[in-house]
PDB file with one MODEL, atoms N, CA, C and O in Angstrom:
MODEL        1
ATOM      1  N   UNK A   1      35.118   3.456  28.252  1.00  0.00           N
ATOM      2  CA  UNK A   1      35.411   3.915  26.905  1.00  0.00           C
ATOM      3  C   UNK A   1      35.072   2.834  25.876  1.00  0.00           C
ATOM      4  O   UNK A   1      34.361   3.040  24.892  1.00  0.00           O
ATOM      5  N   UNK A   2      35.750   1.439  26.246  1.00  0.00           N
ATOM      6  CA  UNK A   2      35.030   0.792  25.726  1.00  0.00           C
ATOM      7  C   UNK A   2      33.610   0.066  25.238  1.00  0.00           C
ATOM      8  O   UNK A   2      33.193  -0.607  24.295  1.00  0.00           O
ATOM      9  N   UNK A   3      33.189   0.580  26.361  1.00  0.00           N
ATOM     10  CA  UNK A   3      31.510   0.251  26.277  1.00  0.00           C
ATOM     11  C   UNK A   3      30.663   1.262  25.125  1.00  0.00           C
ATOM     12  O   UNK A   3      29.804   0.996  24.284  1.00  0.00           O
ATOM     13  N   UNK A   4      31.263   2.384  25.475  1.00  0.00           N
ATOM     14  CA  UNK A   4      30.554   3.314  24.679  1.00  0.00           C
ATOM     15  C   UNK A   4      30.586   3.446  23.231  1.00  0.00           C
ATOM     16  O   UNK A   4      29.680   3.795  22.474  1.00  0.00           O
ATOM     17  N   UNK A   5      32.484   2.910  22.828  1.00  0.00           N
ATOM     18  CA  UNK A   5      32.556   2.619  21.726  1.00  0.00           C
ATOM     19  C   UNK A   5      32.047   1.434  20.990  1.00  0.00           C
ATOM     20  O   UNK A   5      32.255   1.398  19.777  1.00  0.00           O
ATOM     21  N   UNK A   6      31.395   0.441  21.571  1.00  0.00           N
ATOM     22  CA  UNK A   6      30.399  -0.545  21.136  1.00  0.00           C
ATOM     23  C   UNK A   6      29.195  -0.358  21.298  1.00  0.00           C
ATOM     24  O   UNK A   6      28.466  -1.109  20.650  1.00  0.00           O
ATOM     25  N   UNK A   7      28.509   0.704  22.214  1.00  0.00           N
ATOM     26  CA  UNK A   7      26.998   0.860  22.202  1.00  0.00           C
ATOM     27  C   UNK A   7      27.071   1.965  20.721  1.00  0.00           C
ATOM     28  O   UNK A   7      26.121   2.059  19.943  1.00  0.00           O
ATOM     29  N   UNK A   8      28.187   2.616  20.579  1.00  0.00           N
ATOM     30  CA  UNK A   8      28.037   3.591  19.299  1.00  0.00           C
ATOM     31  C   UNK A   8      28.130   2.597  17.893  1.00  0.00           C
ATOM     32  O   UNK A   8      27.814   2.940  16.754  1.00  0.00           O
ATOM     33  N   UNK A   9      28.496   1.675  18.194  1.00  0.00           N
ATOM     34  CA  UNK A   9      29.098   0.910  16.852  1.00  0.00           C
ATOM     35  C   UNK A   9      27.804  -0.264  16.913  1.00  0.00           C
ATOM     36  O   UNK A   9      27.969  -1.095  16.020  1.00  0.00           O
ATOM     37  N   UNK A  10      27.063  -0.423  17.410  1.00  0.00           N
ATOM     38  CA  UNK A  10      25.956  -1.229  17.600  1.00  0.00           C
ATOM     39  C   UNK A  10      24.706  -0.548  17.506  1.00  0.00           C
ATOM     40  O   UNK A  10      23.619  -1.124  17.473  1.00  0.00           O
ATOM     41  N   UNK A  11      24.883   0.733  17.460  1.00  0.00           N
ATOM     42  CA  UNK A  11      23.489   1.869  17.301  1.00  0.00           C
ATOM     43  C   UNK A  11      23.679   2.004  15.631  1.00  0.00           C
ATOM     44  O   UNK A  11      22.763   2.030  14.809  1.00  0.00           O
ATOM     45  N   UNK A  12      24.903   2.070  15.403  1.00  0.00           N
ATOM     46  CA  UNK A  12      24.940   2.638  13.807  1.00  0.00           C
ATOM     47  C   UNK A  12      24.492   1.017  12.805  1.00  0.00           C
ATOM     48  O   UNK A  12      23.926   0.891  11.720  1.00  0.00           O
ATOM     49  N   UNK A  13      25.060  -0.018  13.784  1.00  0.00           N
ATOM     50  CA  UNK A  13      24.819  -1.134  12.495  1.00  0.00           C
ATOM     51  C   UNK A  13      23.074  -1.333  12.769  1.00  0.00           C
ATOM     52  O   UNK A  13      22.308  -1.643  11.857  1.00  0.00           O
ATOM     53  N   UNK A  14      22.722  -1.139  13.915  1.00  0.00           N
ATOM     54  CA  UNK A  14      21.275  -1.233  14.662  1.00  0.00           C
ATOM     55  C   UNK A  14      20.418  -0.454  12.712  1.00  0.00           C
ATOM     56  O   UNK A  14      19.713  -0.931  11.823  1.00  0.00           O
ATOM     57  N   UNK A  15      21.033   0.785  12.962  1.00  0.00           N
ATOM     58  CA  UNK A  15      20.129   2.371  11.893  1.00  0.00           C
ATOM     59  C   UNK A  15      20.506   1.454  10.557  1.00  0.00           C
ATOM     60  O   UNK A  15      19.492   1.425   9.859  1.00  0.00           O
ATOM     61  N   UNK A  16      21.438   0.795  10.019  1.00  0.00           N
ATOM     62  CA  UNK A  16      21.584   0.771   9.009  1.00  0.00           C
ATOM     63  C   UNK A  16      21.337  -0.435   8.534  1.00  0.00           C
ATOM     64  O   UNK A  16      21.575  -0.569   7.333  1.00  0.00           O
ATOM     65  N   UNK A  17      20.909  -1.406   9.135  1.00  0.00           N
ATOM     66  CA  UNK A  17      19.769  -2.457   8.987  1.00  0.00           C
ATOM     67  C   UNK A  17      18.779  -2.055   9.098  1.00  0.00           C
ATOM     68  O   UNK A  17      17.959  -2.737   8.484  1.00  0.00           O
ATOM     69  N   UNK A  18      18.210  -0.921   9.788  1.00  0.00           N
ATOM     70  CA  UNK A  18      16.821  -0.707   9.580  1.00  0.00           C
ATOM     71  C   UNK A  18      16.302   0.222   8.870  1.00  0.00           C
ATOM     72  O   UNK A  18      15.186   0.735   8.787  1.00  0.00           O
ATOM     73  N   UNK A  19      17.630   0.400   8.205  1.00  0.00           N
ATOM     74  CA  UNK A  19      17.261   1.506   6.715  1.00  0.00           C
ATOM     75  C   UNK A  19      17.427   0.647   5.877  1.00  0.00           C
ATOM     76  O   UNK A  19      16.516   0.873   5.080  1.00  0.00           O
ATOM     77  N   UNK A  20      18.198  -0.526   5.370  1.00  0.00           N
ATOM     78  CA  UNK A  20      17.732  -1.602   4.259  1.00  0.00           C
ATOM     79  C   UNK A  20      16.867  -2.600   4.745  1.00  0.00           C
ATOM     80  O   UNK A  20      17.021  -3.740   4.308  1.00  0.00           O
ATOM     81  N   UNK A  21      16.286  -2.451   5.290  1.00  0.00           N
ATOM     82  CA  UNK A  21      14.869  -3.221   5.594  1.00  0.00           C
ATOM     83  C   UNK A  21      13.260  -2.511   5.507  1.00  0.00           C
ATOM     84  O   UNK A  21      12.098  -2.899   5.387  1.00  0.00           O
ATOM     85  N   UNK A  22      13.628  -1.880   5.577  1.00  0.00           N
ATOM     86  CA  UNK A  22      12.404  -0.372   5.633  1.00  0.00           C
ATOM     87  C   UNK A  22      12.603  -0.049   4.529  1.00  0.00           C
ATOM     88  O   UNK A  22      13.821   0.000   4.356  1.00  0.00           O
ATOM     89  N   UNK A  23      11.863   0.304   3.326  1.00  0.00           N
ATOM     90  CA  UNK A  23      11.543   0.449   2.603  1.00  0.00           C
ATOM     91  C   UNK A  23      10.937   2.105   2.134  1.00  0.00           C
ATOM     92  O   UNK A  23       9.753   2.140   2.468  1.00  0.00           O
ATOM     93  N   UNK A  24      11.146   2.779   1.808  1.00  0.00           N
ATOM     94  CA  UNK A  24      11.179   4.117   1.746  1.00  0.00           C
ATOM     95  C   UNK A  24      10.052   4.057   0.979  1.00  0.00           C
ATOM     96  O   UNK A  24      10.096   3.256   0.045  1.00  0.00           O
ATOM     97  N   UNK A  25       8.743   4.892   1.173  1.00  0.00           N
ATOM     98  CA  UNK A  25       7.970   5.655   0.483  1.00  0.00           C
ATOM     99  C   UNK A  25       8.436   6.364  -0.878  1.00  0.00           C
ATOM    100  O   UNK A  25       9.398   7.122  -0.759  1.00  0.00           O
ATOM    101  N   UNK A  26       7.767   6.186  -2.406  1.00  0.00           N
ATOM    102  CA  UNK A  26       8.273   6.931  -3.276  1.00  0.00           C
ATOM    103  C   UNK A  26       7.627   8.450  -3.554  1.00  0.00           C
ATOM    104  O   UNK A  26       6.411   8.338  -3.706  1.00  0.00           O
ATOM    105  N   UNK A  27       7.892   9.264  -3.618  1.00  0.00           N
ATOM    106  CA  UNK A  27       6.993  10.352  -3.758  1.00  0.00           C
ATOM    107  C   UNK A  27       5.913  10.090  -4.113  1.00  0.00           C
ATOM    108  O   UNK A  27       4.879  10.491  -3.579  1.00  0.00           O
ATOM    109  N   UNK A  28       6.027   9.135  -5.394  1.00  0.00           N
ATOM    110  CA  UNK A  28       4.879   9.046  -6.475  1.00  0.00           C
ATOM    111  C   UNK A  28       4.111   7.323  -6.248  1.00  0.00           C
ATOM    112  O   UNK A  28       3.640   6.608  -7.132  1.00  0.00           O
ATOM    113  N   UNK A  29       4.190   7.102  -5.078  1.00  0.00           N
ATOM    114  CA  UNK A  29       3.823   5.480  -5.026  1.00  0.00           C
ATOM    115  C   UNK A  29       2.252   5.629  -5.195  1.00  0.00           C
ATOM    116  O   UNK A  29       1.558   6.367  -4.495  1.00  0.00           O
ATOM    117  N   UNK A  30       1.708   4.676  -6.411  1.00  0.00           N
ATOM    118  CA  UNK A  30       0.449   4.552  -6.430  1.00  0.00           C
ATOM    119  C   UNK A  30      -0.456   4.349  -5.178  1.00  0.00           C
ATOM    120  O   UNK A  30      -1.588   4.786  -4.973  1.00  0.00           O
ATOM    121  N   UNK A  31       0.246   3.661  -4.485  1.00  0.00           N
ATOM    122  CA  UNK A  31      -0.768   3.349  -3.180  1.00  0.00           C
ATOM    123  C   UNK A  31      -0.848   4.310  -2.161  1.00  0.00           C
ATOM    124  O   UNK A  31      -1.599   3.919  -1.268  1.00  0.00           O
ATOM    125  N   UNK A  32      -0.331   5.490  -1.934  1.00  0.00           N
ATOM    126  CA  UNK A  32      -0.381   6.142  -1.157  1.00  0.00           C
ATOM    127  C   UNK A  32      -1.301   7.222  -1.921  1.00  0.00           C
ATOM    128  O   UNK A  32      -2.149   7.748  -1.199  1.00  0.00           O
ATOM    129  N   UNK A  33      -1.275   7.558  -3.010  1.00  0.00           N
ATOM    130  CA  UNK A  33      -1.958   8.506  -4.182  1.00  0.00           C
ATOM    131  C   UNK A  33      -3.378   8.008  -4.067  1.00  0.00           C
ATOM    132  O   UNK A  33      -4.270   8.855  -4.010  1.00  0.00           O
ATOM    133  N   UNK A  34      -3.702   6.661  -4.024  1.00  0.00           N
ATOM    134  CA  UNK A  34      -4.888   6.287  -4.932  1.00  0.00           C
ATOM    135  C   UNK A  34      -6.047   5.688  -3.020  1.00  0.00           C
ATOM    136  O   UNK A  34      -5.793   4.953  -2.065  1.00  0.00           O
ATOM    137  N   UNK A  35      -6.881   6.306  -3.309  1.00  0.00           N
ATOM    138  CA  UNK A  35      -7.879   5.449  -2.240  1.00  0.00           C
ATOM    139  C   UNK A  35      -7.687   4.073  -2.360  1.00  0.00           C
ATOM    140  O   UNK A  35      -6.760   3.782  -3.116  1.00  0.00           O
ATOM    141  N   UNK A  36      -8.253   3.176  -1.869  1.00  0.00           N
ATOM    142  CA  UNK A  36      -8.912   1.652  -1.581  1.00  0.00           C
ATOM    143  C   UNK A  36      -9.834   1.443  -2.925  1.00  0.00           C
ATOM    144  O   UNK A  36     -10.812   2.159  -3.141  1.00  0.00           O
ATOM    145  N   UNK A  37      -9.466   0.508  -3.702  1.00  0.00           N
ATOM    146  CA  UNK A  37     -10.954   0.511  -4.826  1.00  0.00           C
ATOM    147  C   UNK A  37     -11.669  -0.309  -3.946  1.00  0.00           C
ATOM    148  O   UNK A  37     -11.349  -1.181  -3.137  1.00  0.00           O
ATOM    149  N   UNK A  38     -12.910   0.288  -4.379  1.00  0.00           N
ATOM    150  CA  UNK A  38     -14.336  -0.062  -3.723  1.00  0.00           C
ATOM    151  C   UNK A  38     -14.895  -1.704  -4.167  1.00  0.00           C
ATOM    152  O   UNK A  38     -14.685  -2.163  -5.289  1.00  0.00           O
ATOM    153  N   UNK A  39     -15.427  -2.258  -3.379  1.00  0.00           N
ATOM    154  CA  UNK A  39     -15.635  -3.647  -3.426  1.00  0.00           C
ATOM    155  C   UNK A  39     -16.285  -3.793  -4.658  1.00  0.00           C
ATOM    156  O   UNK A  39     -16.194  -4.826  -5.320  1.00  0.00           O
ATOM    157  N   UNK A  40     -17.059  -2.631  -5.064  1.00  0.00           N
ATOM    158  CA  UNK A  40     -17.887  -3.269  -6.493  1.00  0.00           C
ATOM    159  C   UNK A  40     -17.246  -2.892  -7.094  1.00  0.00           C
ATOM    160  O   UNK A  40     -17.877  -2.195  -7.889  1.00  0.00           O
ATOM    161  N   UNK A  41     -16.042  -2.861  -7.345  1.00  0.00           N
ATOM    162  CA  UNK A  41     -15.393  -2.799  -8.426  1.00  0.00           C
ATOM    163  C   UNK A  41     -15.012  -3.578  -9.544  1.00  0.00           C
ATOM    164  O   UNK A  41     -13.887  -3.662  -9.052  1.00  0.00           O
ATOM    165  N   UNK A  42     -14.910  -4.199 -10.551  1.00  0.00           N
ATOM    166  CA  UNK A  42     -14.570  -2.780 -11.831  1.00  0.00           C
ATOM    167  C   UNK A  42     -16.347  -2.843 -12.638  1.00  0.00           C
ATOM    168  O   UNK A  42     -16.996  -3.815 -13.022  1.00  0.00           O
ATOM    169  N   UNK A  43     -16.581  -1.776 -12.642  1.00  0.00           N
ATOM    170  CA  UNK A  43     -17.884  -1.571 -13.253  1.00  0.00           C
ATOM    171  C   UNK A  43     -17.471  -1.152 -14.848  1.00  0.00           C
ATOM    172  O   UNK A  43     -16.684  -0.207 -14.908  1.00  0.00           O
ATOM    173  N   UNK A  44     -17.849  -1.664 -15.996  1.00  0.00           N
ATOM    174  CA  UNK A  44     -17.142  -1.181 -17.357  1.00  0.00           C
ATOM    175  C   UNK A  44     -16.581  -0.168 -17.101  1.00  0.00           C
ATOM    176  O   UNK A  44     -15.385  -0.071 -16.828  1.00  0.00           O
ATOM    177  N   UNK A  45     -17.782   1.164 -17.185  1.00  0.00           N
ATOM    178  CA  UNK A  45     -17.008   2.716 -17.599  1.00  0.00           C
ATOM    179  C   UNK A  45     -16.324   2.706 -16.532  1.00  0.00           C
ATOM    180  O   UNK A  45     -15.663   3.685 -16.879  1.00  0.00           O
ATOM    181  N   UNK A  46     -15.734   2.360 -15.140  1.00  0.00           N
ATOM    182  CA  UNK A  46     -15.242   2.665 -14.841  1.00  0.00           C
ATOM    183  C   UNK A  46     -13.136   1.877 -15.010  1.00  0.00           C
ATOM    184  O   UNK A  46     -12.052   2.353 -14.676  1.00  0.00           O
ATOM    185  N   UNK A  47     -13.549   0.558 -15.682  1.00  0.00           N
ATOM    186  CA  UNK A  47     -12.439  -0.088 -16.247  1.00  0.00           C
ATOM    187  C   UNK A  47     -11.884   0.842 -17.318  1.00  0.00           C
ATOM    188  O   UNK A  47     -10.693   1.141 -17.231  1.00  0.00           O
ATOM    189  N   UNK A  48     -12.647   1.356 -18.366  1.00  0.00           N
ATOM    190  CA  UNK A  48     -12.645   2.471 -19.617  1.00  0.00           C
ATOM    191  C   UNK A  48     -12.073   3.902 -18.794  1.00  0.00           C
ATOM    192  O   UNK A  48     -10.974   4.274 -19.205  1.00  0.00           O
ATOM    193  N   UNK A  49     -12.383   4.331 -18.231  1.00  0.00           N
ATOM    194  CA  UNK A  49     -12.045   5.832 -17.307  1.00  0.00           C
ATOM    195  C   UNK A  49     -10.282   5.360 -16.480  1.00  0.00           C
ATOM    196  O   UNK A  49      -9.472   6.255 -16.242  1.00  0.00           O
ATOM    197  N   UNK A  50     -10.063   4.311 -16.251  1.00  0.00           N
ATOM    198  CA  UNK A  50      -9.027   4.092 -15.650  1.00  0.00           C
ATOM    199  C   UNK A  50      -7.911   3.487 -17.086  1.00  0.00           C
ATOM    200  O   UNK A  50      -6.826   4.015 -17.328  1.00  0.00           O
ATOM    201  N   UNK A  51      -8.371   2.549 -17.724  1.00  0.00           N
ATOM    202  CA  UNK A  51      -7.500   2.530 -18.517  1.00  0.00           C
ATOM    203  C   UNK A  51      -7.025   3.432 -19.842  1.00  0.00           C
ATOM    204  O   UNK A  51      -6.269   3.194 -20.785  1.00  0.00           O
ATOM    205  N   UNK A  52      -7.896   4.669 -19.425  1.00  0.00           N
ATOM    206  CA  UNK A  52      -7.715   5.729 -20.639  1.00  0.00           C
ATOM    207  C   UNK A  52      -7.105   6.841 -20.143  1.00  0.00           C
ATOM    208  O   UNK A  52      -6.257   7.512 -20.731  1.00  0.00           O
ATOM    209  N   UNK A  53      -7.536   7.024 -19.075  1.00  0.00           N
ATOM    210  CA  UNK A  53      -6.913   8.373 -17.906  1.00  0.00           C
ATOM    211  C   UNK A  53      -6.029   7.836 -16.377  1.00  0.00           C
ATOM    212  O   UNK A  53      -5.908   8.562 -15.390  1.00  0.00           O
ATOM    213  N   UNK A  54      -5.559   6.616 -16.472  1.00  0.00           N
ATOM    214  CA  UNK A  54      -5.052   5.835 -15.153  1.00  0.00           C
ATOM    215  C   UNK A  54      -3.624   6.268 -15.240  1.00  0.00           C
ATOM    216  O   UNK A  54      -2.964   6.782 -16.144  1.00  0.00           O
ATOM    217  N   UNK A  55      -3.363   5.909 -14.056  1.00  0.00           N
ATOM    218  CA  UNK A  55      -1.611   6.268 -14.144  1.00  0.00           C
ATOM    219  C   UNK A  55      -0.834   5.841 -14.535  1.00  0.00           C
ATOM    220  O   UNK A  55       0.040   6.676 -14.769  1.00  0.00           O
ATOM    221  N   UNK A  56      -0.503   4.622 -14.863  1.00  0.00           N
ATOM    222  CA  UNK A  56       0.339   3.437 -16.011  1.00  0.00           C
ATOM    223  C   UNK A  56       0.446   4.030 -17.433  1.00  0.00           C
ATOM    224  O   UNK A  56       1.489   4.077 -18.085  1.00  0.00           O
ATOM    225  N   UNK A  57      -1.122   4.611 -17.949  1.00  0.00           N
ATOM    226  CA  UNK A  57      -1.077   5.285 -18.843  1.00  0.00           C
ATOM    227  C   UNK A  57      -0.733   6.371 -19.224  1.00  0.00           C
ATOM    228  O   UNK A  57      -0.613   6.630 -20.421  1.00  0.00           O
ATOM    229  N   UNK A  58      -0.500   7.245 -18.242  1.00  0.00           N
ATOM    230  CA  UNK A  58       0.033   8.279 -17.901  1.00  0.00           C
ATOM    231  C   UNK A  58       1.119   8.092 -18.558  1.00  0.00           C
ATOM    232  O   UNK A  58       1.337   8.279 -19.755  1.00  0.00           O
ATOM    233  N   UNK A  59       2.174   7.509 -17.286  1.00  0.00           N
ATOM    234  CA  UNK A  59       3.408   7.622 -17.198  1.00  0.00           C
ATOM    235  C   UNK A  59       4.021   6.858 -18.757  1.00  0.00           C
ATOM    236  O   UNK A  59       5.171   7.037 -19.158  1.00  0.00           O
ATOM    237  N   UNK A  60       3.073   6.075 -19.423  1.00  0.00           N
ATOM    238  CA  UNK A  60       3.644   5.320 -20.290  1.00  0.00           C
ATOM    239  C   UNK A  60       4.009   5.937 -21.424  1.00  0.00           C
ATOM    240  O   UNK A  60       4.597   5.324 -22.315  1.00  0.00           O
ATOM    241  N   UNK A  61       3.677   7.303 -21.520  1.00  0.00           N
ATOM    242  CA  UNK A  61       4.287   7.931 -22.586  1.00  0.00           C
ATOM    243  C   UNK A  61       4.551   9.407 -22.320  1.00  0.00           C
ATOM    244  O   UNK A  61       4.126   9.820 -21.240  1.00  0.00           O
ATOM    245  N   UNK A  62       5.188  10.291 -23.126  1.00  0.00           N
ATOM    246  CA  UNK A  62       5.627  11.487 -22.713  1.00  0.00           C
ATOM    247  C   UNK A  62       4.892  12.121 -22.540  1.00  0.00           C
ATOM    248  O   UNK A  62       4.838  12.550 -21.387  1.00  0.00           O
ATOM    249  N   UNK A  63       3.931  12.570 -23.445  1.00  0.00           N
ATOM    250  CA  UNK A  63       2.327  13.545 -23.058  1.00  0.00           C
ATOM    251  C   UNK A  63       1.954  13.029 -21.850  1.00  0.00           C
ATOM    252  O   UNK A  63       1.702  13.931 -21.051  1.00  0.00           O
ATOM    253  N   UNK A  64       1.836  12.066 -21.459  1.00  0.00           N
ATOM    254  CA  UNK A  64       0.807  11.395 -20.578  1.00  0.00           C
ATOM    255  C   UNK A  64       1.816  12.227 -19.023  1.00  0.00           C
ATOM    256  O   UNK A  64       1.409  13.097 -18.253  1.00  0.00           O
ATOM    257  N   UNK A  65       2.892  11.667 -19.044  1.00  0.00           N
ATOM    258  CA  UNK A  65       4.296  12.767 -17.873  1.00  0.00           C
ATOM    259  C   UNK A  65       4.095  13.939 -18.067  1.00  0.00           C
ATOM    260  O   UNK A  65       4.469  14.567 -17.077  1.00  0.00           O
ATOM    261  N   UNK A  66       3.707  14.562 -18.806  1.00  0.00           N
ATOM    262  CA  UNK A  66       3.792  16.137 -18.818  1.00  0.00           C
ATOM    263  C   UNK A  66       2.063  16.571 -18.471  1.00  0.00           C
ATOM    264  O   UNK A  66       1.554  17.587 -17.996  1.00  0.00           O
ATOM    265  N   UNK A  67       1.799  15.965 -18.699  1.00  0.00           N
ATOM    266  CA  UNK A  67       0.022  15.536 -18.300  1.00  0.00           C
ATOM    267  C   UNK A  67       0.039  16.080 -16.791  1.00  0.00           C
ATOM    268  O   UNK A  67      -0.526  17.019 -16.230  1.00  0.00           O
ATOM    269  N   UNK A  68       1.180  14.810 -16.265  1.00  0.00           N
ATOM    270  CA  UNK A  68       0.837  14.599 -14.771  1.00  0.00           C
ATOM    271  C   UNK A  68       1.757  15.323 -13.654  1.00  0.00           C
ATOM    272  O   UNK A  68       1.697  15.164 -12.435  1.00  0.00           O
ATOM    273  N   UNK A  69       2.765  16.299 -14.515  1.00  0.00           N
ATOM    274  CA  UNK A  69       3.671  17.446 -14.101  1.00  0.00           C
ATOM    275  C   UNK A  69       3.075  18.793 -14.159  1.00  0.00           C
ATOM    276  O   UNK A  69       3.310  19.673 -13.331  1.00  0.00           O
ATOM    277  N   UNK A  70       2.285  18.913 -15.186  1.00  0.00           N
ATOM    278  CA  UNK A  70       1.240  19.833 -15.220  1.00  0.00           C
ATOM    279  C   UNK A  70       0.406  19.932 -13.920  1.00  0.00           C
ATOM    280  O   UNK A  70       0.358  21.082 -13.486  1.00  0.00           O
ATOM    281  N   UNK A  71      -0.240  19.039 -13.217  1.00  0.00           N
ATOM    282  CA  UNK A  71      -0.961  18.397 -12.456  1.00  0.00           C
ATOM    283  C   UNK A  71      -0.354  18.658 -11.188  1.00  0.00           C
ATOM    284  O   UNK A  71      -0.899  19.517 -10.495  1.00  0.00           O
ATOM    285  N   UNK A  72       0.649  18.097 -10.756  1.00  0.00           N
ATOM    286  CA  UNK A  72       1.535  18.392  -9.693  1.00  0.00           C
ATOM    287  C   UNK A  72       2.359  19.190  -9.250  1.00  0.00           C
ATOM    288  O   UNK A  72       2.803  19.054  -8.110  1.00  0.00           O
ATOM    289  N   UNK A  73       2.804  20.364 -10.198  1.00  0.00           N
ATOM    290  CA  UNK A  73       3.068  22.050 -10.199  1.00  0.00           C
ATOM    291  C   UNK A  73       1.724  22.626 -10.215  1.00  0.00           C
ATOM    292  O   UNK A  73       1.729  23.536  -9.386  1.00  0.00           O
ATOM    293  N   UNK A  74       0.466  22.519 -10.819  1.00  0.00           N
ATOM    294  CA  UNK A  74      -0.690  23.475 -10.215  1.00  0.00           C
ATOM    295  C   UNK A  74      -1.004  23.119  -9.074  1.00  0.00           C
ATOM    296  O   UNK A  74      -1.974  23.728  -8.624  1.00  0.00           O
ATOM    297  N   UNK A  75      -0.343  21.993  -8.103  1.00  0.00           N
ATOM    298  CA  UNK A  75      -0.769  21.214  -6.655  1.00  0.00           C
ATOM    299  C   UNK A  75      -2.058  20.627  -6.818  1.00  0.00           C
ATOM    300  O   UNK A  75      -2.765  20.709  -5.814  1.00  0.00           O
ATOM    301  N   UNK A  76      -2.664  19.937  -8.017  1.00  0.00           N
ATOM    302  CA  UNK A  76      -3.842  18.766  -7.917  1.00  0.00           C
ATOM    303  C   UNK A  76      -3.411  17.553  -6.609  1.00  0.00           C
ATOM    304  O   UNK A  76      -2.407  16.888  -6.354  1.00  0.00           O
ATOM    305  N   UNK A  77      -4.923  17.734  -5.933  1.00  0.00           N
ATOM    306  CA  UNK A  77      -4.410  16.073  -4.842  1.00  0.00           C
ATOM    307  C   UNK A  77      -4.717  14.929  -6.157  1.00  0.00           C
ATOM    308  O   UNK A  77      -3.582  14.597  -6.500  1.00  0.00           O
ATOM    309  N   UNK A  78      -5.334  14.469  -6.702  1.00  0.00           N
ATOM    310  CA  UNK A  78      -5.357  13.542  -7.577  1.00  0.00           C
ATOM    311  C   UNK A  78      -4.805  13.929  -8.928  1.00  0.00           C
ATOM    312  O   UNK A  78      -5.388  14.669  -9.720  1.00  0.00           O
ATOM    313  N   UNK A  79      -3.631  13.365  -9.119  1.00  0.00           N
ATOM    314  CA  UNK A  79      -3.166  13.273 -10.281  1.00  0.00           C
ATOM    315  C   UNK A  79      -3.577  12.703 -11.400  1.00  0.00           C
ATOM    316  O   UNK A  79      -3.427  13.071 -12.565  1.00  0.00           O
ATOM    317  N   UNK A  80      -4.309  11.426 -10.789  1.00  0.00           N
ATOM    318  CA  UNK A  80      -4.789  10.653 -12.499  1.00  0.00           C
ATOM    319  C   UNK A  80      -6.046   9.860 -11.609  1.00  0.00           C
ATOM    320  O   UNK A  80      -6.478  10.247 -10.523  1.00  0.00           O
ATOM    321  N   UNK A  81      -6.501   8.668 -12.358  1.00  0.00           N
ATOM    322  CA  UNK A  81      -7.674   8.031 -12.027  1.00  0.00           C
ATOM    323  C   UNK A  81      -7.021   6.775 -12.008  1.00  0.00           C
ATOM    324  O   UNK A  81      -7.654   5.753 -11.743  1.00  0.00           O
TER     325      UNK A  81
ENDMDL
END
């Protein structure tokens, strides 16, 4: 009885260190959203196309959120650039 009540009490502290250590995916994490930028990267227009339509910019103001809610209720895979 006793054993079991320490393999149970050693499984739960086991899960709950390895849920504050693990780090949860955010729905919206840029890095899971966005490919790898490509080695030749940043080519002007494409610095201009990201900092005009990118996701920072997005989110940085209210149009830009409703932009990207628009986007993610019609189910777009790419939300922004």
């Amino acid at each position: 009885m006793l054993q079991g009540f320490l393999q149970r009490t050693c499984l739960s502290a086991l899960n709950t260190a390895q849920t504050l250590f693990v780090r949860q995916k955010h729905a919206f994490d840029r890095a899971v959203l966005k490919p790898k930028v490509r080695c030749h990267f940043p080519k002007p227009r494409e610095v201009k196309r990201i900092n005009v339509h990118g996701w920072e910019t997005r989110m940085s103001t209210p149009e830009g959120r409703r932009v990207l809610m628009r986007r993610i209720l019609k189910g777009r895979h790419d939300l922004s650039h």
